[in-house]
C-alpha positions, 0 to 999 in steps of 0.5 A: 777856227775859220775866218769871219765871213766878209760883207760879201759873202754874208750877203751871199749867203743870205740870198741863198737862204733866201732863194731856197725859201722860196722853192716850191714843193719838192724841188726844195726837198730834193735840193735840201736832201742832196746839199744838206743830207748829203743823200744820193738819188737813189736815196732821194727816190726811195724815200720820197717814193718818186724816181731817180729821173724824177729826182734829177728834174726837181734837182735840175730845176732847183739849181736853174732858181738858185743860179738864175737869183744868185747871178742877179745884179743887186737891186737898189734896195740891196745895198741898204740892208744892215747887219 
């Protein structure tokens, strides 16, 4: 059994949540199949019948949205969400 998340990372994983969310398109469905499927690219191509350069740029782009959020300062409003 794992240790309970801190406030910390719960709010970390909630902005995560979040981001993805927000992705558009098929950079959310390559994101999702590479961190949650755990698929390959080639995988990926196959079954979205794209290619594997094509899935690299949707993963590419979907990694700058979820580092450029997760690198933000809290706003204000942050500290004030409950759990």
């Amino acid at each position: 059994m794992s240790a309970p998340m801190s406030r910390e990372e719960r709010l970390r994983l909630w902005r995560a949540e979040r981001v993805v969310d927000q992705m558009h398109g098929m950079d959310r469905m390559v994101f999702l199949a590479i961190r949650v499927d755990e698929m390959t690219y080639p995988q990926i191509a196959e079954r979205f019948d794209i290619s594997v350069a094509d899935v690299e740029n949707h993963f590419a782009a979907s990694l700058r949205i979820m580092m450029k959020a997760m690198d933000e300062k809290d706003p204000w409003w942050w500290r004030f969400r409950l759990w």
